[in-house]
N, C-alpha and C positions, 0 to 999 in steps of 0.2 A: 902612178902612171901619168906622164906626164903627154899622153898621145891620145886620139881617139878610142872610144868603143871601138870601131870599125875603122882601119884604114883602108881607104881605096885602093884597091894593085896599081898603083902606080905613082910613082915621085909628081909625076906632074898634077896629082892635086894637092900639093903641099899650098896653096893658095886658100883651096878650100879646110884642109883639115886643121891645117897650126901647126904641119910635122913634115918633117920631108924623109920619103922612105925609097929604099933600091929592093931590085930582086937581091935576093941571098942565094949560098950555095946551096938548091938543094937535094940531098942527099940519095943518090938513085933508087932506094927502097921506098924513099918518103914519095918520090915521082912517079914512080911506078902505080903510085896507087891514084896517083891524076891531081896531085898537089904541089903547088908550088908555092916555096918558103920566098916571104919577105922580109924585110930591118928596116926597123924605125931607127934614121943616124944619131947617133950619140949614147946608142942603145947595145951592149953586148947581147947578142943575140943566144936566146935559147936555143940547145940541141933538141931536133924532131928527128926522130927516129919509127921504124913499124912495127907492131907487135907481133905476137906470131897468127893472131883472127882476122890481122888486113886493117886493123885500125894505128892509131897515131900519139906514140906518148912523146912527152918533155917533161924535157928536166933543164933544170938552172938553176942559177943562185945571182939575185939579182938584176937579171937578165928579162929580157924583151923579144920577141918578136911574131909572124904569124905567119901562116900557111891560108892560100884561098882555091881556088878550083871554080869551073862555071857549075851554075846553078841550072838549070831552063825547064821549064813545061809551066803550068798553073800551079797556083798558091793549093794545098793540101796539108797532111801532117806532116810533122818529121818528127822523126825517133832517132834516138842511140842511147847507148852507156858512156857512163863517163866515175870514173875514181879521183881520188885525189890522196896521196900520198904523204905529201907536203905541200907548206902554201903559205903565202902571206900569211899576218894577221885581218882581223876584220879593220877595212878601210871605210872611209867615206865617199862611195861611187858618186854622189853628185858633185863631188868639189875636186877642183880642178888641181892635181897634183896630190899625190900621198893614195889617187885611187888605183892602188893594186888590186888584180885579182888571179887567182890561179888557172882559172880558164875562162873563155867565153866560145860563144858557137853561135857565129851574125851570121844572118841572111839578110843579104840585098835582093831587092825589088827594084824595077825599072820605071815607075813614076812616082813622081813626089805625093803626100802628103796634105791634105784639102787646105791647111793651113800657112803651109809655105810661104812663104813672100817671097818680093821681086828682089832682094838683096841675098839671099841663097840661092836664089835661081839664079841670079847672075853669078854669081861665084863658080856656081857649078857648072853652068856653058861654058867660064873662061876655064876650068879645069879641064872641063870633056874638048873643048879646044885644041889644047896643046896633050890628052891623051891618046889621040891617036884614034887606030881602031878598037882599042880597049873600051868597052860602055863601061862607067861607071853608075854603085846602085842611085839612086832616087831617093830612097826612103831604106832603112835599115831597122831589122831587129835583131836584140841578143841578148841573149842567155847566158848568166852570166852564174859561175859556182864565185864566190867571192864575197862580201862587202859582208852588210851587220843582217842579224834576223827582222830588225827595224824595216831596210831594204828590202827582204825579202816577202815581207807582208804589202809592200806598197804598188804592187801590181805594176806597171811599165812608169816609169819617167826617163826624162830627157837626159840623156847622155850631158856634161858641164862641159863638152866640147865643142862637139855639133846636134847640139837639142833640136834644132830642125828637122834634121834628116835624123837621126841615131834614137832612140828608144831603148832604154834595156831594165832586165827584169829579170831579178835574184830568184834564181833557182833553188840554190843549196847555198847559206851563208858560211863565210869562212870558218866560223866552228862546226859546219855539220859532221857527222862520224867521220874520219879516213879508214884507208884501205879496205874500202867493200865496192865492190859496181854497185852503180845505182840506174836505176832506166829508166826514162824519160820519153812525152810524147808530148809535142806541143801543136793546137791547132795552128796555123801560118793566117790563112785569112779571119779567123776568129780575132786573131791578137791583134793581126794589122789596124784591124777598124778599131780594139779597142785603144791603142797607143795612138792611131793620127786621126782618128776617127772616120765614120761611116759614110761609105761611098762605095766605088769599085775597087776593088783588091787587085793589084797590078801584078804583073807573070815574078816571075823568081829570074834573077839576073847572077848572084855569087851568095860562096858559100864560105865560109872563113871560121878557123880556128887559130885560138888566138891566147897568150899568156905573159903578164908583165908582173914581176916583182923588182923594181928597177930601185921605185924609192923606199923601199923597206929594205929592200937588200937578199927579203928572205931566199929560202930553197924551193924549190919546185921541182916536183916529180908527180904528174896526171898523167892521165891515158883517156884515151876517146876512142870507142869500135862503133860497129857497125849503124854507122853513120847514114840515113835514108829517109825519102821519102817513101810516105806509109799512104793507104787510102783513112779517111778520120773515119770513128764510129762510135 
């Protein structure tokens, strides 16, 4: 993967990400459900498609691209299921290129990160500049089914893109079982503090699913349903 954990919705943070992306077509079943498909250029973009429960599969074969939606209220749980069919091999999610993974599922937040410095920050006004009325997140987390069992013991690290802003954290590594659901519930402001550390937990800004097998080449066939925030307990 030669692009962010997270791409911003929109081309005009290609300053900030290292990638420059367009909307893509997307497909009235997949809209219907309040998503809208993006492309990372240089990237054939993966087919989204709906299941028949209201949730979101792809499929591709070496292919890239992602779907985001707004996020809004306070930082709480989120749940869903998610499968995986087919998928890369296990990659090296902190190194930049060759990091495929079969899905991920970011959440953007609307303020930075206690650590941030004034060279991200400027990146990111000059992007939120020229984005319009589009906010872009602050600080991002994701969930990622992909990379080695190594990654998945190592609790959140920096994205080898945008480590600033971006945090992600192996869920299920590229060998775990396929073709079963699996269901998932992650605290949002428990993780925040523990990826950028402790302070105030900023609101929820975007939600994004997201799948690249681009430098492996592999096949890819996941599914993601019922996608939500939960109360935590």
């Amino acid at each position: 993967m030669r692009r962010p954990a997270l791409a911003l919705a929109t081309a005009a943070a290609a300053p900030l990400l290292g990638a420059a992306i367009s909307p893509g077509s997307t497909p009235d079943e997949v809209e219907r459900l309040g998503w809208r498909k993006m492309e990372w250029h240089g990237i054939r973009p993966v087919t989204f498609s709906s299941t028949p429960a209201g949730g979101v599969r792809i499929q591709g074969q070496g292919q890239g691209a992602f779907l985001t939606r707004p996020l809004t209220g306070a930082p709480t749980c989120l749940a869903w299921r998610w499968r995986v069919d087919a998928a890369p091999p296990a990659t090296d999610l902190t190194r930049r290129g060759g990091d495929d993974r079969a899905l991920a599922i970011s959440v953007g937040f609307n303020a930075f990160g206690p650590a941030v410095g004034f060279a991200t920050r400027a990146q990111h006004a000059a992007a939120q500049g020229t984005a319009g009325s589009h906010r872009l997140p602050r600080s991002v987390l994701s969930y990622v089914w992909g990379g080695t069992a190594r990654d998945a013991g190592a609790g959140f690290f920096a994205s080898p893109w945008t480590g600033a802003i971006t945090k992600i954290r192996v869920l299920r590594p590229a060998d775990a079982p396929r073709g079963q659901w699996v269901e998932e519930r992650v605290n949002l402001s428990a993780d925040w503090n523990a990826a950028f550390g402790a302070g105030e937990v900023p609101g929820l800004l975007e939600l994004v699913i997201s799948s690249d097998a681009e430098d492996s080449g592999a096949r890819v066939d996941a599914q993601v349903e019922n996608l939500r925030l939960v109360p935590c307990r």
